[in-house]
N, C-alpha and C positions, 0 to 999 in steps of 0.2 A: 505292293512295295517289294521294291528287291531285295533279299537276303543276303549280309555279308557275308563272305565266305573266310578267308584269314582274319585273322587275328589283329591283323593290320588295317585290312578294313574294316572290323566294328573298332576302334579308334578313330576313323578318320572319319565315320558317319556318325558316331557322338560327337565327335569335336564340331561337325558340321551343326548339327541340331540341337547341341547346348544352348538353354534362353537367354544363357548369361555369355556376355560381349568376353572373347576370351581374346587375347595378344600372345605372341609367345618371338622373345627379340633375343637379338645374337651376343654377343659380348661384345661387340662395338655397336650394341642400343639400335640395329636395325630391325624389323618388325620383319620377322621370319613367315608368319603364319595368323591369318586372320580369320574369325569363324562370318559367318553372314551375321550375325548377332551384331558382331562388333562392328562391321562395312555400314551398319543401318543407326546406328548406335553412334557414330562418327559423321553419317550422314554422307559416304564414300562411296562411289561406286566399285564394281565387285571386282576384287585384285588389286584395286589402286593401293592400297595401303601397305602392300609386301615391296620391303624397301627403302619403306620410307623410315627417317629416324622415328622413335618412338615419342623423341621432344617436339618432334609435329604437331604431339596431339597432346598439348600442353598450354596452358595460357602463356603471353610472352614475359610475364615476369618471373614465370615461375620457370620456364625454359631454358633461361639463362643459365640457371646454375643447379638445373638437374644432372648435367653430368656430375657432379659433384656426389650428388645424392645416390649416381649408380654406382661409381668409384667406390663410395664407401660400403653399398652391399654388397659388391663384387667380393672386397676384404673382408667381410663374414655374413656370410649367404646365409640365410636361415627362411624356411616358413614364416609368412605373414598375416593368421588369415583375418578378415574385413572386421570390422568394429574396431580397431585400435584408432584409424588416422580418418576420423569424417570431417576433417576440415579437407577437404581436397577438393581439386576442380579441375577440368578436363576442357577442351576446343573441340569443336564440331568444326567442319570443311567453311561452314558457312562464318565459320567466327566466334560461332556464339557461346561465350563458356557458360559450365553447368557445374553444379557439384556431383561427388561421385563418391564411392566408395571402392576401396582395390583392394585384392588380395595377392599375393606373390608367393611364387613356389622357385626356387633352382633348382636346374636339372643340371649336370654337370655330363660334359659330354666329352668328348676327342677334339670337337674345335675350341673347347672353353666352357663357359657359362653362361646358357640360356634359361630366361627366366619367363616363366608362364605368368601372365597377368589377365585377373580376374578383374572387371567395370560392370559397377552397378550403378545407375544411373540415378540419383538423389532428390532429382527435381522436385515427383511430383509428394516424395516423402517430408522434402526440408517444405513444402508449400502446404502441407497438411501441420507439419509443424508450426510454422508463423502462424496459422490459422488458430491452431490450437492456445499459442503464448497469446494472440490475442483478444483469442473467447474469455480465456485466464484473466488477464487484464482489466479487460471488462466488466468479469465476473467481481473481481476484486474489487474493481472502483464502485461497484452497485453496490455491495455487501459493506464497502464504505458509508455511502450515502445512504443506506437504508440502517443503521446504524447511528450515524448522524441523525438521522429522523427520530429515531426512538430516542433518543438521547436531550433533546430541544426539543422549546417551544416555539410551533411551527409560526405561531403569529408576532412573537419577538424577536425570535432567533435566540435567547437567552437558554440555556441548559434548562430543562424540564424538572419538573418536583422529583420524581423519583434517580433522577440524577445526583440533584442535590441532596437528595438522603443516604447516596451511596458516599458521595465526596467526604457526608458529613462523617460519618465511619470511618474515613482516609485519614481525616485532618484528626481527628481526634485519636485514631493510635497511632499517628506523628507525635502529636504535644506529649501526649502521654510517657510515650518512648525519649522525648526529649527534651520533655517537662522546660517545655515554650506554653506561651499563653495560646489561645485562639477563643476570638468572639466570635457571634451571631447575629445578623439583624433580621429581624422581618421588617417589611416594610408596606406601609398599606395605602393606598390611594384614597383620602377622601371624601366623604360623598359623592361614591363613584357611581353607584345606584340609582341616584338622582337624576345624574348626568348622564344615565343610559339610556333610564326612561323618557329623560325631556329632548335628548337630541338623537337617539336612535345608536344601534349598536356599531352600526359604521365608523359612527361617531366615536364612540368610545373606544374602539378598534385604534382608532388614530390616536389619541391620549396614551395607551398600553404601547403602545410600537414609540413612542416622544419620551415617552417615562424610561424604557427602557433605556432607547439611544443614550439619556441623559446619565443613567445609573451606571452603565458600560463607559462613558466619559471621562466619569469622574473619579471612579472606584478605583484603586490599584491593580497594577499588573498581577498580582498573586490571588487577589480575593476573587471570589466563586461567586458569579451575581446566577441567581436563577429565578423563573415564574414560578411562584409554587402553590398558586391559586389563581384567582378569578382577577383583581385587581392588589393580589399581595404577593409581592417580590421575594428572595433571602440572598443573604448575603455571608459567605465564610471568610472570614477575615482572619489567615493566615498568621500566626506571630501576633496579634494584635491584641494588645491587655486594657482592664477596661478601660484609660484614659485614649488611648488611643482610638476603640471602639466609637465613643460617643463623640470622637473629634472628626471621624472620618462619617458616623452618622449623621452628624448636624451639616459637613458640607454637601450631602445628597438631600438633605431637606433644604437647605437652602438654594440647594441649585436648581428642584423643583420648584419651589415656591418663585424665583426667580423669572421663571422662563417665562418666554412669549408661548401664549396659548392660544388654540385661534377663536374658542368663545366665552370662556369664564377662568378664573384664574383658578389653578388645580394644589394641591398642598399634598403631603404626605408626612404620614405618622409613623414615628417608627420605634421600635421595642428592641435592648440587648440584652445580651448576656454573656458573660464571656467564663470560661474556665481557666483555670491556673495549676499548673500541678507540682509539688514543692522537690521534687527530683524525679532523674531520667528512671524509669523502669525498663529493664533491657527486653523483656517479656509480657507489656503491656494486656490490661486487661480495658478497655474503652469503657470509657461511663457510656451510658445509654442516651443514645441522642435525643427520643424522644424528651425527655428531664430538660435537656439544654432547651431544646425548642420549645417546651412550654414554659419554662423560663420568662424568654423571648417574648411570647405569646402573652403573658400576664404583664410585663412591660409595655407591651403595644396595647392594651386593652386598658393599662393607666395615661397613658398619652391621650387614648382615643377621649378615656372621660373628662381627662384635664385640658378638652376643648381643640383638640386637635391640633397636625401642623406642629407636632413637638420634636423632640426626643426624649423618650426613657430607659435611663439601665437599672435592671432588677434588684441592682446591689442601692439604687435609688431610692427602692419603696421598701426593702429593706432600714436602711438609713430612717424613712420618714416614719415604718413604724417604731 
């Protein structure tokens, strides 16, 4: 390799073998000096580009009113270096715009103000990017739906039991906090056991997926339906005191008892109980769910004995002792 000698020439053999696409234009925006960087970079053959306006090498909408944009650095010329403006984009010979990234120096000379422009070539960075937002993406919507999974039961679609034990902790330092009522039902399917053994679990599959559909029907937009056993449902009944509890229970046993079945007629039994709290607490301490649910539980296990296909609230067997 040849050795520069002046001073002059190691400038003009750096400027030649700089990686980075270097411009350097006149104060009437002519492109003074190009490195082979930039000829290759433009997709220009060697020298074509001394001359040319530097809005050449511009998209055309953005050409338009780049003089405007050199006008104004002309009036305060400053250092620019690259990371401020990555929305930018730049024309190749052939057409084809790309994005880029620039940086800008003024040199102030005797004919005026020529400014050195640095082009970094964006493409194949903004294509690792899109890649990346849409690993992201994807990453995100699986971490959704794998979420969703743990969350529901896979064979109803109904929120899963330990959901519904977490809800039930929600709902209850809500009321607590804002001393509203909120019930609970459990709800138990029938001699469902029977119907397992005599027609096969497929079988029964399809009752739990109809039972469901029905419960998610009828129930309100606010209350919490979950599976939270084998053929026993729950339900949190938002704001609901106990008259309202057993009037929104009796319409889900009757809409089961109701329905078309496709081989024996199905019923369910159901058990509440509901909490009341006589003022807001701003600093709530939650009663303990389990108490509410086995509430419920004793409820549903007097339906069960008093012949099935009922409704019972605890404040019920209270009363009947």
């Amino acid at each position: 390799m040849t050795q520069p000698g002046p001073t002059t020439d190691v400038y003009r053999v750096a400027f030649a073998a700089a990686p980075c696409a270097i411009l350097v234009t006149s104060p009437a925006g002519q492109i003074t000096l190009a490195n082979p960087a930039a000829e290759r970079l433009f997709g220009c053959r060697p020298g074509t580009l001394i001359g040319r306006p530097i809005d050449s090498l511009l998209p055309t909408h953005v050409a338009a009113t780049h003089a405007a944009h050199r006008d104004r650095y002309a009036a305060r010329p400053e250092a620019r270096p690259m990371g401020r403006l990555r929305d930018l984009h730049a024309r190749r010979d052939d057409g084809r715009v790309f994005p880029v990234e620039v940086g800008l120096s003024p040199i102030r000379t005797d004919e005026g103000l020529h400014v050195v422009c640095a082009v970094v070539d964006l493409t194949e960075r903004k294509l690792t990017e899109d890649r990346l937002t849409q690993q992201a993406a994807m990453l995100e919507a699986a971490n959704v739906k794998l979420t969703e999974l743990a969350m529901t039961d896979s064979l109803t679609a109904l929120w899963n039991r330990r959901t519904f034990l977490e809800q039930m902790d929600i709902q209850l330092e809500w009321a607590v906090r804002h001393a509203h009522p909120m019930s609970v039902l459990i709800l138990d399917l029938d001699e469902f056991k029977p119907y397992n053994d005599e027609y096969g679990h497929l079988a029964g599959d399809e009752i739990l997926r109809g039972a469901a559909r029905l419960l998610r029907d009828r129930a309100r937009r606010s209350d919490f339906l979950a599976r939270i056993g084998g053929e026993e449902f729950g339900a949190i009944l938002h704001g609901a005191d106990r008259p309202g509890a057993v009037k929104l229970a009796e319409q889900l046993r009757a809409a089961v008892e109701a329905a078309q079945w496709p081989r024996r007629k199905i019923t369910v039994s159901v058990g509440a109980a509901t909490v009341q709290f006589p003022r807001p607490v701003p600093r709530p301490t939650s009663p303990e769910r389990s108490h509410i649910l086995a509430l419920a539980d004793r409820a549903l296990y007097y339906s069960k004995q008093q012949g099935r296909n009922r409704v019972t609230h605890i404040e019920d067997l209270a009363a009947t002792a």
